[in-house]
N, CA, C and O of each residue as an XYZ file, in Angstrom:
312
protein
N       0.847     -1.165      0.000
C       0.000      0.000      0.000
C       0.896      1.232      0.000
O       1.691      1.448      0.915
N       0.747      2.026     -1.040
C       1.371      3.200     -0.686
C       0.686      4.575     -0.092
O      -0.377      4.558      0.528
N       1.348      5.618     -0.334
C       1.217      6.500      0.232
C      -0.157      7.216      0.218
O      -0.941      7.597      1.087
N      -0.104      7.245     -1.511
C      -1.505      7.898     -2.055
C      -2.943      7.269     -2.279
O      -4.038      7.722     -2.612
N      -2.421      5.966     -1.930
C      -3.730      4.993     -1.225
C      -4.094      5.198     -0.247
O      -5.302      5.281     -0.027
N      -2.948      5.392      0.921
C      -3.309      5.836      2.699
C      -4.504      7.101      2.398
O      -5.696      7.147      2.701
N      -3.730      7.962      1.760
C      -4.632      9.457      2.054
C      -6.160      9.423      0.960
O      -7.168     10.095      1.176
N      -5.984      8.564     -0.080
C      -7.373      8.039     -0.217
C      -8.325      7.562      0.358
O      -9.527      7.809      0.262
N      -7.663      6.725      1.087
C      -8.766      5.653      2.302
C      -8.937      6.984      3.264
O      -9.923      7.686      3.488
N      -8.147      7.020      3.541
C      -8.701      8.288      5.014
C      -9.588      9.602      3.989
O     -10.707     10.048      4.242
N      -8.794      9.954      2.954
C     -10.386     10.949      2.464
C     -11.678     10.393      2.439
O     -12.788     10.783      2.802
N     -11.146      9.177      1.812
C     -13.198      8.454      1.788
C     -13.646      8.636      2.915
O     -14.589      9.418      3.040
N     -13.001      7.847      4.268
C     -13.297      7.990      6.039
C     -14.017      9.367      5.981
O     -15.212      9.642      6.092
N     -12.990     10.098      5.786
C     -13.675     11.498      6.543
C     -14.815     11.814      5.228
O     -15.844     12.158      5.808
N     -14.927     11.827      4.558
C     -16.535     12.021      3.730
C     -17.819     10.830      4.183
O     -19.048     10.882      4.192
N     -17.138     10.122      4.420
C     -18.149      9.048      4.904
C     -18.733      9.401      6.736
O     -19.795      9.083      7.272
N     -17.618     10.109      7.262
C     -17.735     10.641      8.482
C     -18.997     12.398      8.064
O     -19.957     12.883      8.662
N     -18.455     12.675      7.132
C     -19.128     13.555      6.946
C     -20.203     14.165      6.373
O     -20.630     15.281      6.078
N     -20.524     12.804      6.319
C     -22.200     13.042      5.674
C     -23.043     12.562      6.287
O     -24.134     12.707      5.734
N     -23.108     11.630      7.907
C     -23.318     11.660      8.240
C     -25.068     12.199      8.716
O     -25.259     13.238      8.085
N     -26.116     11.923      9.419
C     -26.999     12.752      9.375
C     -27.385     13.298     11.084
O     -28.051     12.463     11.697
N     -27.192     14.008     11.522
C     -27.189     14.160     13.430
C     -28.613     13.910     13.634
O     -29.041     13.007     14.352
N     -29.234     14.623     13.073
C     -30.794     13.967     13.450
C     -31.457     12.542     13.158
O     -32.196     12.060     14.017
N     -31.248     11.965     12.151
C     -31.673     11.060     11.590
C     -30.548      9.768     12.471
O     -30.999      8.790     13.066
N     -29.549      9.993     12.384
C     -28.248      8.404     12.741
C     -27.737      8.723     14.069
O     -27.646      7.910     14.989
N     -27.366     10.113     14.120
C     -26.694      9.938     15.566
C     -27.090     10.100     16.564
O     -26.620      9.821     17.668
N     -28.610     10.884     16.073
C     -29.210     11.923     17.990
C     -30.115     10.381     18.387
O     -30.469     10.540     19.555
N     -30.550      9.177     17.960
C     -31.275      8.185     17.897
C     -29.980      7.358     18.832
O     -30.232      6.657     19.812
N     -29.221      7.493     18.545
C     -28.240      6.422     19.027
C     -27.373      7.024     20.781
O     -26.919      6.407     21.745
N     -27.499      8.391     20.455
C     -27.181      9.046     21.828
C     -25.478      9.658     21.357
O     -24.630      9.617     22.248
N     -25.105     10.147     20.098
C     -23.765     10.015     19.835
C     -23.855     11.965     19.147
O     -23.451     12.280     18.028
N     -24.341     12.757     19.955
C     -24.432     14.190     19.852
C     -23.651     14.506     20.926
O     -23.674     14.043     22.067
N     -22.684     15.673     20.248
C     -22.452     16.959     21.185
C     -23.172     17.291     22.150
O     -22.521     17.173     23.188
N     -24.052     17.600     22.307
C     -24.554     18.229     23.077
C     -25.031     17.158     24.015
O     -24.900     17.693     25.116
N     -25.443     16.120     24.184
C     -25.425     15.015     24.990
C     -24.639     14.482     25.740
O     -24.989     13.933     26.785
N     -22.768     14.597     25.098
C     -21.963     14.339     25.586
C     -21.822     15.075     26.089
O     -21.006     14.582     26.867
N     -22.024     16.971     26.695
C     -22.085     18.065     27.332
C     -22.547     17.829     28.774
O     -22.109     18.093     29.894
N     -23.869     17.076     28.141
C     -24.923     16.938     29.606
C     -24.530     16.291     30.385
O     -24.722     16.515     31.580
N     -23.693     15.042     29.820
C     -23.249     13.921     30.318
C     -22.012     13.680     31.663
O     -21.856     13.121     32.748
N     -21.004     14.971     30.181
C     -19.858     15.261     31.288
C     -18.811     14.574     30.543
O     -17.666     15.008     30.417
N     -19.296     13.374     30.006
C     -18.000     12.585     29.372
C     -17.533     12.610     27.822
O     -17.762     11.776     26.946
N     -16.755     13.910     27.750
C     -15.948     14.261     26.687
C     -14.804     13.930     26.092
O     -14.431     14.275     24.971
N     -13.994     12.929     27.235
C     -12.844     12.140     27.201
C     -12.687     11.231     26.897
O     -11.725     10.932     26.190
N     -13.780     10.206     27.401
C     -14.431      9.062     26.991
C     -13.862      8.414     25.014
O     -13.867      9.098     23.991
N     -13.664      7.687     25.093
C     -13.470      6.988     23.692
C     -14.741      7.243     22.557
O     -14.424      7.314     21.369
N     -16.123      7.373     22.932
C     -17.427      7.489     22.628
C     -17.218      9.139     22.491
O     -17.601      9.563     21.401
N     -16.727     10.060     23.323
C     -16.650     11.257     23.077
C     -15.643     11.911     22.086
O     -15.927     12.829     21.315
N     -14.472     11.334     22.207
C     -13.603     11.651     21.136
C     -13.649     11.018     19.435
O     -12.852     11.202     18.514
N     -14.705     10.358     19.481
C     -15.327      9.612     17.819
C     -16.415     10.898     17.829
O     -16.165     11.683     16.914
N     -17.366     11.222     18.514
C     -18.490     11.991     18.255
C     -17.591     13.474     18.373
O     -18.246     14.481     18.641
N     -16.434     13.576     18.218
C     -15.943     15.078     18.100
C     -14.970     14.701     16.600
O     -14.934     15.519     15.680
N     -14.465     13.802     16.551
C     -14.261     13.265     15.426
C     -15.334     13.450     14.178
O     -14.920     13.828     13.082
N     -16.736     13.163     14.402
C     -17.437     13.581     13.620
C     -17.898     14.567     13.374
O     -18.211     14.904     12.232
N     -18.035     15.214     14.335
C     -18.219     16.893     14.685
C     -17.243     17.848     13.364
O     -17.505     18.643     12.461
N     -16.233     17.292     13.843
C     -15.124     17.953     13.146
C     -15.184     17.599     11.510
O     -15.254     18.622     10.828
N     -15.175     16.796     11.020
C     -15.020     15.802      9.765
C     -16.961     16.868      9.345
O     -16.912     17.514      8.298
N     -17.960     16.922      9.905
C     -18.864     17.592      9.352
C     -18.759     19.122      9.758
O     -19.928     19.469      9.925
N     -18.133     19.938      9.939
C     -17.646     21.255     10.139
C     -16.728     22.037      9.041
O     -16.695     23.159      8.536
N     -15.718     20.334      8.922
C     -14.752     21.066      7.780
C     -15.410     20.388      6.212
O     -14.510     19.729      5.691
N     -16.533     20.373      5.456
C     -16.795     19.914      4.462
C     -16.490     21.022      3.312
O     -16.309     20.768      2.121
N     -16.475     22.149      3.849
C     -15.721     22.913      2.608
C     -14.896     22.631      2.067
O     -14.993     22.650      0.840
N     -13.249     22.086      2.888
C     -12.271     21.940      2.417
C     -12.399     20.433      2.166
O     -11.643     19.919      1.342
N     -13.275     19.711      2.798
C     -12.749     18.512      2.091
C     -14.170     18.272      0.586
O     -14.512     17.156      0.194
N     -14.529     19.105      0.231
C     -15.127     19.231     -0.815
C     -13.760     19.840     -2.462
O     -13.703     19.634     -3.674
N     -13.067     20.498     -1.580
C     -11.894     21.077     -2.463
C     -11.173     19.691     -2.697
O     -11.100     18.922     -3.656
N     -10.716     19.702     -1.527
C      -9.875     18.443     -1.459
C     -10.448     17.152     -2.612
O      -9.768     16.466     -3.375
N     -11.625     17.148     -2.434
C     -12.311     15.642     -3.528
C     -12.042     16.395     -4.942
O     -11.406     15.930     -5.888
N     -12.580     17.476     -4.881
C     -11.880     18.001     -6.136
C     -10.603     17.883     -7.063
O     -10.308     17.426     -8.167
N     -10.092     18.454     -6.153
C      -8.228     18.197     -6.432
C      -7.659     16.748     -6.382
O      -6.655     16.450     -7.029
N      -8.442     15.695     -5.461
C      -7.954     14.326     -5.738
C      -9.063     13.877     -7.292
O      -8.721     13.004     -8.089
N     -10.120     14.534     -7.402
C     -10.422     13.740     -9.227
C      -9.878     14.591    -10.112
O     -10.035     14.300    -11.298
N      -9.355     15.443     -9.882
C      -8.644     16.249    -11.445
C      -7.277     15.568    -11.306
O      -6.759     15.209    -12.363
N      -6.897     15.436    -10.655
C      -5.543     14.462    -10.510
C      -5.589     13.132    -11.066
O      -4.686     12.696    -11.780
N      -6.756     12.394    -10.715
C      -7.157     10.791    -11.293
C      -7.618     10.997    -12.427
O      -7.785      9.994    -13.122
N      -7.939     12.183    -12.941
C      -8.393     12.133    -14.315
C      -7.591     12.276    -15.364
O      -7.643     11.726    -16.464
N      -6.270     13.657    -14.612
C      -4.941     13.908    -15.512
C      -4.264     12.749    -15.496
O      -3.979     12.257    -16.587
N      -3.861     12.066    -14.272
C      -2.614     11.412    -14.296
C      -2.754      9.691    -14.214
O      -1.893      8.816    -14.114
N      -4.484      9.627    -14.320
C      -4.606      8.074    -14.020
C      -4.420      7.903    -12.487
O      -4.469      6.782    -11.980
């Protein structure tokens, strides 16, 4: 596996992280911000995935560029 496979797989991750739906998949399951607030447990392994997603749906601008710039690349260079 090389390099530009690694950062493929992890772009898919984080688009797949980031589409996500909070109302529909996560507030049903108990895996919201603001739950983990009430809770207290932000440290938690369960808290640092649901800030993980937080984050991954916050930054979709750039990783909208980013998908960009990885298919004009697969399209120029194969």
């Amino acid at each position: 596996m090389g390099f530009w496979t690694l950062m493929k797989g992890l772009l898919l991750f984080a688009n797949a992280l980031a589409i996500l739906n909070e109302d529909r998949f996560l507030s049903p399951r108990g895996w919201t911000l603001a739950e983990l607030h009430q809770t207290g447990r932000k440290n938690s392994p369960k808290g640092q995935i649901v800030g993980l997603i937080n984050a991954c749906q916050y930054m979709r601008l750039p990783l909208m560029l980013i998908n960009v710039a990885v298919i004009v690349v697969k399209v120029f260079f194969g």
